[in-house]
N, C-alpha and C positions, 0 to 999 in steps of 0.2 A: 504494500500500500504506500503509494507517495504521499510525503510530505505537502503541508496546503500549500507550501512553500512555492514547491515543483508542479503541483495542481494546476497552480495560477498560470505558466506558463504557456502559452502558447505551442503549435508545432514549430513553427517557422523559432522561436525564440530557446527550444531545446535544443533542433537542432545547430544553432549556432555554441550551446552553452558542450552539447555533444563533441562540434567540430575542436573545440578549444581544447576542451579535456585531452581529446586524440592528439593535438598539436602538442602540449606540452609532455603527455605522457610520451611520445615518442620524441621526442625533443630527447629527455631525460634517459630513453632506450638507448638511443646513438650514444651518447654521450657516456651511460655506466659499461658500455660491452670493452671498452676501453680499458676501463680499471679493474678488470677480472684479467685480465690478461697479459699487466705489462711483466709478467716474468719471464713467458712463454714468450713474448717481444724483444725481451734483451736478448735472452738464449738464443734468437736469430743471426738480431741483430749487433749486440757485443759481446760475445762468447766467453771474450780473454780476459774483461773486465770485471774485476769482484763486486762494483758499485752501477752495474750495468741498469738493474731496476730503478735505483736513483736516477738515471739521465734519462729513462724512457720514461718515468715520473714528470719530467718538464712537458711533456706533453697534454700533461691535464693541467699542470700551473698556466700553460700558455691559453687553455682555452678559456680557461676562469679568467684569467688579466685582459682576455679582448672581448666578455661576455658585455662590459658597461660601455666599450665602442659600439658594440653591434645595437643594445640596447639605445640608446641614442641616436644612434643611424636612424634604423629603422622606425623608431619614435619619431623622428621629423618629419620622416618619408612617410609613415601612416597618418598625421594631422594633414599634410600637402595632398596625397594619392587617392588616401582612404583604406579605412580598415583592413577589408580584405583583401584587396591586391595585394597587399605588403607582406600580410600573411600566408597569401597563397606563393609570394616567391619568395620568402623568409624560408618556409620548409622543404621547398625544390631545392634552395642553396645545404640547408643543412643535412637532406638526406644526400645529397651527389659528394658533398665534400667528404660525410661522414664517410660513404662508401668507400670513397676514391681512396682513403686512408687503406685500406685494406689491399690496395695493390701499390704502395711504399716500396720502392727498391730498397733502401736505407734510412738511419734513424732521422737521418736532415728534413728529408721530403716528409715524412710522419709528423715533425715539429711544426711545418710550413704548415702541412692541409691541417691539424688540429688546431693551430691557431686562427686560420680562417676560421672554421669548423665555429671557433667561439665565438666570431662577429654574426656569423647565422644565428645562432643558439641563444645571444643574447637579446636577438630581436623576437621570440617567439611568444612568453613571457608579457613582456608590456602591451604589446600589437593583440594580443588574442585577451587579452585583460581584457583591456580598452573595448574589443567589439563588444564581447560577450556581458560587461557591465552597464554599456550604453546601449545595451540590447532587451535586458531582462529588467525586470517591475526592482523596483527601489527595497520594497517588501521580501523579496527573493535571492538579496546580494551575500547577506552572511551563508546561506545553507549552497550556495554556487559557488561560493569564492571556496567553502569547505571541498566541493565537490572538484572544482581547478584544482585545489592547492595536492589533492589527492592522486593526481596525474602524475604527479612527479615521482614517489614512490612508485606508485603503478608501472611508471617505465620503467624502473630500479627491479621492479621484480619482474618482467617481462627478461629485463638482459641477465638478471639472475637464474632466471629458469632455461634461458638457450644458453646458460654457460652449464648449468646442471645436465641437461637433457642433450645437447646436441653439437659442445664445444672438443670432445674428441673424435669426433667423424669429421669435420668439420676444420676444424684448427684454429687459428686466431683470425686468418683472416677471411675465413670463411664466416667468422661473426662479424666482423666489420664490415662484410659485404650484404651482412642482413641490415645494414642501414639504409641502404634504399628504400627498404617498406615505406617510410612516412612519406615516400614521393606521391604516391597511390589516393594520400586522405587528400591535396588536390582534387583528384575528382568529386569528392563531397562536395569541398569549398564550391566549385564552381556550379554543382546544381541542385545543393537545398541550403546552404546560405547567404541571407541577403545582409549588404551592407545597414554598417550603426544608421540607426534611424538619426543620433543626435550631432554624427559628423555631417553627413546630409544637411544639417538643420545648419550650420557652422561652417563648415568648411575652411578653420583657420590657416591663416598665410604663417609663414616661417617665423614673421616677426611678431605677429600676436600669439603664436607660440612660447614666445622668448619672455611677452610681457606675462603671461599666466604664472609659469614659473616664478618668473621678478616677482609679481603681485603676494604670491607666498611662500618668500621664498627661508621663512625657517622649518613649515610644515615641510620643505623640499628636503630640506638639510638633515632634521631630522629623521626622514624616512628614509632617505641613504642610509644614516648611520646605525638606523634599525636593524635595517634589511645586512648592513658588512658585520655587526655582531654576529644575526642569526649564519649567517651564509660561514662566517666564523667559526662557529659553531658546527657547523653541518658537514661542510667541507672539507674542515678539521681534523674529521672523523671516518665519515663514510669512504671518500674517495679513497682513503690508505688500508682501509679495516681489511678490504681483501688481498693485499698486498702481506700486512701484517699475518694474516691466516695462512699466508704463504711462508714467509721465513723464520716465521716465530712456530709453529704447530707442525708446520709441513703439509697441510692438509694441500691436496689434488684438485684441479679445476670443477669436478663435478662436487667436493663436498663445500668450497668457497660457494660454489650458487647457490646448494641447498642452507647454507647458512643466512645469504643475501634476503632469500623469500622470506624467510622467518623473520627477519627485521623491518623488512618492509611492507608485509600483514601488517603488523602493529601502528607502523606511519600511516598507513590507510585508511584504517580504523580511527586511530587519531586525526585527520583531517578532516573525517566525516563526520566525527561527533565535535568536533569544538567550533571546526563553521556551523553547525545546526543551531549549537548554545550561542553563540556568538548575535544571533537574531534574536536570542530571547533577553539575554544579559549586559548585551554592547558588545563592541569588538574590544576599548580597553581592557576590559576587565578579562573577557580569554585571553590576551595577548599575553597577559604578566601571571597567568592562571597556568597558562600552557610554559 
């Protein structure tokens, strides 16, 4: 039984809040099948080296450090363009780069295309916010943004489960090359969702872009600083923890995944229940709850 939350929605207004989910949960697929893998990656690619996993490690520092260029790009580009184009080729870019990663002669070319990889990745995110919030009822944001924020583990246990089920038939780069998938949710994009009703309404230029930001810009500063704690936090963690289960345990690519799923049930579950309170209790108060 859906929430009256979800009730309320329209078709046209799910499937946009649908296409988002898909985007950022696969977003976050491309991006974790990475870090199941970088031992299996140096072992390629530096054999001779004891610290080999440390250098193929820059590979996800790079795609984090060019996540807030992309985000911004394609932030400008979505206020100027509109919603969905930007998003419909926000995730073309990040599934081809992702992919392309997977046929890397060497660790250089790997470093290159995941650092792009991260100016895609960080347009995905804002750009699909933005539709799906100016799309859905004012009444329905907290139990939607839970259901968004839930995407992200979701693609966490999606590349957790093809490193469990199908990363030894397969190989490493046989996973990198299932990043293509999220080329395919395009087709969605382009024929059951329609562009933000309230970009339409707006359609701000570059430069009243600039002045909204200006107009607030400590609520700006602040929610950076929010968002680099938690990501702090997050990132902290997660991206090394399969790594960690690699040279601390020893444990094998198929029981690192099946570790990955069990933490990321939990994130899931946690996204869906503190966006639900979140509607009934405020968002500060989950925020500092959570």
């Amino acid at each position: 039984m859906l929430l009256p939350e979800l009730r309320a929605l329209t078709v046209k207004q799910r499937n946009v809040v649908l296409a988002d989910f898909l985007g950022w949960t696969l977003d976050a697929f491309d991006f974790f099948l990475l870090v199941f893998i970088i031992p299996e990656v140096a072992a390629e690619f530096l054999p001779e080296v004891p610290n080999g996993a440390t250098q193929v490690g820059l590979a996800v520092n790079l795609t984090l450090a060019m996540r807030p260029v992309g985000a911004l790009l394609f932030g400008l580009l979505a206020d100027r363009f509109g919603r969905r184009p930007m998003l419909t080729i926000d995730i073309l870019c990040y599934s081809v780069l992702a992919c392309l990663s997977g046929f890397s002669p060497n660790l250089t070319t790997l470093l290159v295309l995941r650092a792009l990889f991260g100016v895609a990745m960080g347009g995905e995110w804002g750009v699909g916010a933005s539709l799906a919030m100016e799309t859905i009822p004012e009444k329905s944001r907290g139990v939607v943004s839970g259901i968004l924020q839930a995407g992200y583990p979701t693609g966490f246990l999606l590349a957790s489960l093809a490193t469990a089920l199908v990363a030894k038939q397969i190989g490493w780069r046989g996973l990198l090359f299932l990043s293509v998938i999220p080329a395919f949710l395009v087709l969605f994009l382009r024929q059951r969702v329609d562009e933000s009703p309230a970009w339409q309404e707006t359609k701000p230029t570059l430069i009243e872009s600039w002045k909204a930001i200006l107009r607030h810009w400590p609520l700006f500063l602040f929610a950076i600083a929010l968002m680099t704690c938690f990501n702090f936090f997050s990132h902290g963690t997660q991206d090394v923890y399969p790594l960690f289960l690699k040279e601390q345990h020893h444990f094998d690519l198929a029981t690192r995944g099946t570790i990955g799923i069990v933490f990321n049930i939990g994130a899931i579950i946690g996204g869906l229940i503190f966006g639900s309170w979140s509607q009934r209790i405020g968002r500060r108060a989950i925020v500092i709850a959570a």
